[in-house]
N, CA, C and O atoms as a printed pandas DataFrame, in Angstrom:
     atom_number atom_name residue_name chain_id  residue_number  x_coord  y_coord  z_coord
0              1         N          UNK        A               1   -8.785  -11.156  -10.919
1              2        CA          UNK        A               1   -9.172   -9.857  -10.399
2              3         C          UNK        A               1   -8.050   -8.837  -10.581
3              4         O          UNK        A               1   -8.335   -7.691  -10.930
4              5         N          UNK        A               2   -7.070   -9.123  -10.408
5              6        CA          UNK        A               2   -5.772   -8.572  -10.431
6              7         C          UNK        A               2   -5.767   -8.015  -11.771
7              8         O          UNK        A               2   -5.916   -6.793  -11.746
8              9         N          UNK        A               3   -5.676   -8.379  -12.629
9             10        CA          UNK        A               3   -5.425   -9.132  -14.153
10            11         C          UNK        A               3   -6.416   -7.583  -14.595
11            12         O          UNK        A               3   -6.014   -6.585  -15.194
12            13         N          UNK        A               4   -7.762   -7.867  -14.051
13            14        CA          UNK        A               4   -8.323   -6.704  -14.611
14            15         C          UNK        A               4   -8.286   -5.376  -14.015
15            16         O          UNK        A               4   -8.602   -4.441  -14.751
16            17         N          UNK        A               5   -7.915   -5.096  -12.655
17            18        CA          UNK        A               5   -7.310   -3.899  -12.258
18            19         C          UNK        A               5   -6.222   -3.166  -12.871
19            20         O          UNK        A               5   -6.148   -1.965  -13.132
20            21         N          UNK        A               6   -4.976   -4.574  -13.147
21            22        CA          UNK        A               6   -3.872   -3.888  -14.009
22            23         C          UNK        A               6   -4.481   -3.329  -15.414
23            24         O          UNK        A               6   -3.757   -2.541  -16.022
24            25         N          UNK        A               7   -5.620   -3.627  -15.931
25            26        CA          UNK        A               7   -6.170   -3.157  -17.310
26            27         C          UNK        A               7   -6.823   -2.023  -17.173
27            28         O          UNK        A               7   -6.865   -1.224  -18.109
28            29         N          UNK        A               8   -7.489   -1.757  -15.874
29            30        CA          UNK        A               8   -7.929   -0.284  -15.473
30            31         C          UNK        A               8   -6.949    0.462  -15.414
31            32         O          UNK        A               8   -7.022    1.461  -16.130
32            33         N          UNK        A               9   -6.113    0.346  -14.856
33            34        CA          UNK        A               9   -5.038    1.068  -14.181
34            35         C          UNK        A               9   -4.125    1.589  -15.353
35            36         O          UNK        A               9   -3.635    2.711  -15.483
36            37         N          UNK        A              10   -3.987    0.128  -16.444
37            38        CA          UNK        A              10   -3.474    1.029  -17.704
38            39         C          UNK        A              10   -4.069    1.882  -18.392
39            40         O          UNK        A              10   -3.632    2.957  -18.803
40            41         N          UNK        A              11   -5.371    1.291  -18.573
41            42        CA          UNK        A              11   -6.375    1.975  -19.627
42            43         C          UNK        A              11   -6.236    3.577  -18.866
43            44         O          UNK        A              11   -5.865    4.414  -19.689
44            45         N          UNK        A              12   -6.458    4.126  -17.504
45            46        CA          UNK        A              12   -6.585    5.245  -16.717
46            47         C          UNK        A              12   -5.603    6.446  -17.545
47            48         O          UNK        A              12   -5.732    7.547  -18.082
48            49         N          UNK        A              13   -4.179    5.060  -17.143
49            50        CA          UNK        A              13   -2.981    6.043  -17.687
50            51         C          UNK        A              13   -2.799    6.569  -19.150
51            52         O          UNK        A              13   -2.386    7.702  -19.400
52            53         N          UNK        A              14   -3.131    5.674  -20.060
53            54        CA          UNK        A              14   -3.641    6.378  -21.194
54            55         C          UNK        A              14   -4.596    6.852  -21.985
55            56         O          UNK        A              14   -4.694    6.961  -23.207
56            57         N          UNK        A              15   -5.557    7.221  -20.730
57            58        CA          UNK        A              15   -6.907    7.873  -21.689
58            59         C          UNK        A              15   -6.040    9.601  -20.654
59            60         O          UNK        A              15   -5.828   10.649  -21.264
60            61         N          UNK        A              16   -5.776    9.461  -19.426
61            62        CA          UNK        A              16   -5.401   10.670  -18.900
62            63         C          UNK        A              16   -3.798   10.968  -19.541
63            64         O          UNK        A              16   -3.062   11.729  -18.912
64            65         N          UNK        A              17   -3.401   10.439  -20.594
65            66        CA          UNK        A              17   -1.828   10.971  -20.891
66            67         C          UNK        A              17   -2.808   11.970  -22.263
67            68         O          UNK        A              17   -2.293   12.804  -23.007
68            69         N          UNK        A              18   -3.920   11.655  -22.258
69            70        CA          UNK        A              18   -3.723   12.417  -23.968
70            71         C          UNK        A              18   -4.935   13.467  -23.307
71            72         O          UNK        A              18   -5.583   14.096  -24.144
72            73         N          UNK        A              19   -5.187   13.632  -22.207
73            74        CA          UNK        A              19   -5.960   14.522  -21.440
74            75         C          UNK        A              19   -5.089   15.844  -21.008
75            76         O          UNK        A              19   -4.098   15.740  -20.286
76            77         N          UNK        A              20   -5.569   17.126  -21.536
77            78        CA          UNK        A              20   -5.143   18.012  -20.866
78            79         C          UNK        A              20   -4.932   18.266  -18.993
79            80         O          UNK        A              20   -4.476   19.205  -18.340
80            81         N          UNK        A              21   -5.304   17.408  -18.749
81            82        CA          UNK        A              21   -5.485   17.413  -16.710
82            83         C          UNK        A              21   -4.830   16.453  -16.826
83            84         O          UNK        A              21   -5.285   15.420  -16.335
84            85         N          UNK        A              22   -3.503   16.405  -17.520
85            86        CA          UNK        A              22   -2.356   15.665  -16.701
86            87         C          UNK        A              22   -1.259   15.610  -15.909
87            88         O          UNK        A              22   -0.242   15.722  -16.593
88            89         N          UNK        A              23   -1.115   15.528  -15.153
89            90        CA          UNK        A              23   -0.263   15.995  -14.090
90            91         C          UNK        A              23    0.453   14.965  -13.386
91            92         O          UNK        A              23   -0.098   14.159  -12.637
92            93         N          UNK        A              24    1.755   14.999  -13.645
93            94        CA          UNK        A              24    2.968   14.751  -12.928
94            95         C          UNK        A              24    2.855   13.853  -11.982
95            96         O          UNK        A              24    3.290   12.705  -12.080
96            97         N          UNK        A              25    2.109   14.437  -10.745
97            98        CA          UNK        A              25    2.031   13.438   -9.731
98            99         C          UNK        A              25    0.869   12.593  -10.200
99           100         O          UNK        A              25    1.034   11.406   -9.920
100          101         N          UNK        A              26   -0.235   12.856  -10.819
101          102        CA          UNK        A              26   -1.067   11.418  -11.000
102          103         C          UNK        A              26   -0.069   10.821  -12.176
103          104         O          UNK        A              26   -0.908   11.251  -12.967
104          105         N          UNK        A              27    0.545   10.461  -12.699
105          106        CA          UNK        A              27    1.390   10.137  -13.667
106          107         C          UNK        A              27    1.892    9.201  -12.299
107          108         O          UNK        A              27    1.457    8.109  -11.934
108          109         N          UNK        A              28    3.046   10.111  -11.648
109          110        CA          UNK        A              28    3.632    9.017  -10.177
110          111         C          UNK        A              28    2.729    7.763   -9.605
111          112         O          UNK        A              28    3.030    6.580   -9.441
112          113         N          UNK        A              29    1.467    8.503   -9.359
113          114        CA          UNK        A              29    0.848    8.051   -8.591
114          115         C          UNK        A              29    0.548    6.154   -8.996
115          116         O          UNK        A              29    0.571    5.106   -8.352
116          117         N          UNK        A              30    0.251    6.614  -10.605
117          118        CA          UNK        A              30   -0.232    5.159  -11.790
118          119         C          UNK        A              30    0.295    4.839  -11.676
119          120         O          UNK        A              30    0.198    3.821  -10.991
120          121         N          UNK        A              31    1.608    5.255  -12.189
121          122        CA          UNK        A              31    3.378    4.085  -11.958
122          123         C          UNK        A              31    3.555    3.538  -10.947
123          124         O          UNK        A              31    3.928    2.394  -11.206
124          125         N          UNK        A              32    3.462    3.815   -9.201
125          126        CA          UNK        A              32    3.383    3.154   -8.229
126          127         C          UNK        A              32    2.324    2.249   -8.373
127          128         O          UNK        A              32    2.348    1.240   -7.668
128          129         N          UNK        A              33    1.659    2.373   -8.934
129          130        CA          UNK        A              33    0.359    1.094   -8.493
130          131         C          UNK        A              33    0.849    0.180   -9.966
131          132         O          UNK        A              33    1.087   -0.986   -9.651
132          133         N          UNK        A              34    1.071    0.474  -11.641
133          134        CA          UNK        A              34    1.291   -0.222  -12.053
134          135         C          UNK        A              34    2.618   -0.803  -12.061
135          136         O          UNK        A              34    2.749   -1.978  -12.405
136          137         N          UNK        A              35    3.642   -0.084  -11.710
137          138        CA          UNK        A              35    4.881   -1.286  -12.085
138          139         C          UNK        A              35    4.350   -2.673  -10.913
139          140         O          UNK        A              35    3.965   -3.782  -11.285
140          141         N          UNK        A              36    4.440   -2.330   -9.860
141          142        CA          UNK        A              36    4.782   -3.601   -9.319
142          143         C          UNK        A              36    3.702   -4.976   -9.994
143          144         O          UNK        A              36    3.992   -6.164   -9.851
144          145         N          UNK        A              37    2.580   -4.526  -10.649
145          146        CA          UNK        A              37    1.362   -5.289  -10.866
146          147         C          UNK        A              37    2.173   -5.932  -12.460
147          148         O          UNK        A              37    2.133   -7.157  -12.575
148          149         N          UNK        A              38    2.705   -5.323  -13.347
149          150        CA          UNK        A              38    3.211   -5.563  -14.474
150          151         C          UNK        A              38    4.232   -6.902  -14.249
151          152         O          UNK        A              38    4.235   -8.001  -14.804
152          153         N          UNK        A              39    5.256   -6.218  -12.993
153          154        CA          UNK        A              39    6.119   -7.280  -12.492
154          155         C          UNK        A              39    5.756   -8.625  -12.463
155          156         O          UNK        A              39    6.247   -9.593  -13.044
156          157         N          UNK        A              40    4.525   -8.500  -11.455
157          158        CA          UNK        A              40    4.085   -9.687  -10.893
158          159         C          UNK        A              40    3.045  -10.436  -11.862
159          160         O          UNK        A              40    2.618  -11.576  -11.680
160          161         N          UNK        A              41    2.748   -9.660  -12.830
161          162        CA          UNK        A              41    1.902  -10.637  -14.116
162          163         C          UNK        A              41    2.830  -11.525  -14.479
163          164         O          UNK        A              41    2.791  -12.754  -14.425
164          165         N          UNK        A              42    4.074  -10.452  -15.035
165          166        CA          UNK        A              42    5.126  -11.229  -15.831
166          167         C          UNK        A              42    5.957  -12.512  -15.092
167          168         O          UNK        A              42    6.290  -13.517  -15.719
168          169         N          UNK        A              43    6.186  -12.340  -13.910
169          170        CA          UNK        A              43    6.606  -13.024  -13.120
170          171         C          UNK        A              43    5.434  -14.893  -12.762
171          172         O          UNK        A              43    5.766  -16.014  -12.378
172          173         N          UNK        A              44    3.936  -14.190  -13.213
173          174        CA          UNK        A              44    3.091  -15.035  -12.669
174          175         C          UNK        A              44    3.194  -16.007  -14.095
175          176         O          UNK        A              44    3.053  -17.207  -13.857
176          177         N          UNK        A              45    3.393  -15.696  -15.353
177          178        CA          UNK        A              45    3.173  -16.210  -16.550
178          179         C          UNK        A              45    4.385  -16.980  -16.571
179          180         O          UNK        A              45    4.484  -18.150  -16.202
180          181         N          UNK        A              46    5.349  -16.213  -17.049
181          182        CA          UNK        A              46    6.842  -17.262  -16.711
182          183         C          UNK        A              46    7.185  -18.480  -15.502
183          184         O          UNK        A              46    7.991  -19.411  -15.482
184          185         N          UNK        A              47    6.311  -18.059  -14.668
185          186        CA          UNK        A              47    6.676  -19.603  -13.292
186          187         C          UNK        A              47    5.293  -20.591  -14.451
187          188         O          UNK        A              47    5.505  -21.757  -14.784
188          189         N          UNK        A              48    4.294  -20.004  -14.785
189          190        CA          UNK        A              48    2.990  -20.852  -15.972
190          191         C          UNK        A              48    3.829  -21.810  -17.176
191          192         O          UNK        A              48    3.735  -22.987  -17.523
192          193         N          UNK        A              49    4.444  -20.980  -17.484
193          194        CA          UNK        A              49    5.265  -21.194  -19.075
194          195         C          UNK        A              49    6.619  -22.757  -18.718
195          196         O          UNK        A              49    6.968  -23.738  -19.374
196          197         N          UNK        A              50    7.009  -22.155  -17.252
197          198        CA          UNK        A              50    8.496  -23.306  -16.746
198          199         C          UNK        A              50    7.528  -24.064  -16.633
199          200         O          UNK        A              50    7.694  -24.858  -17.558
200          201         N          UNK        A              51    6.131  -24.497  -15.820
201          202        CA          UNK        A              51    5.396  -25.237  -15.619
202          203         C          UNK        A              51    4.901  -26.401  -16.543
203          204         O          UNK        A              51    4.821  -27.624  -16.663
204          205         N          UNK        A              52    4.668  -25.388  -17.021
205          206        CA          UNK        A              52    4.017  -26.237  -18.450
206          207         C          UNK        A              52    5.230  -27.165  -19.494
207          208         O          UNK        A              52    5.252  -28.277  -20.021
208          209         N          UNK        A              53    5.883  -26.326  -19.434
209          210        CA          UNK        A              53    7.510  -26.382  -20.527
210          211         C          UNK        A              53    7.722  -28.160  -19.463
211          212         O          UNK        A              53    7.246  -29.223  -19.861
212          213         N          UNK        A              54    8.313  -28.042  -18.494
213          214        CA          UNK        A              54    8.293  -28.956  -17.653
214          215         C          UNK        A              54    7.621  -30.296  -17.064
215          216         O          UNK        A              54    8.093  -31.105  -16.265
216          217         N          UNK        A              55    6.179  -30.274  -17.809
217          218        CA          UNK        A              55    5.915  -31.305  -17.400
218          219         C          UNK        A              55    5.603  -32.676  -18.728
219          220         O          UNK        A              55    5.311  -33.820  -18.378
């Protein structure tokens, strides 16, 4: 579920970067909701990857 929010959330940010109604704070706004989600993918794949590597 996650997984596909972070794909909304990107897709949002770049259909509205090449949109004239772009603005600054919705720009802020995406970045607060996507970094931490980017983090925690990357974070969720790499503990997958030691997992796997590991057994």
């Amino acid at each position: 579920m996650s997984v596909i929010c972070l794909i909304a959330l990107l897709s949002a940010s770049e259909i509205l970067s090449a949109s004239s109604c772009w603005h600054r704070r919705l720009s802020t706004v995406l970045n607060i909701a996507i970094v931490p989600m980017v983090l925690t993918f990357f974070l969720i794949v790499g503990y997958k990857v030691v997992e796997v590597i590991g057994s």
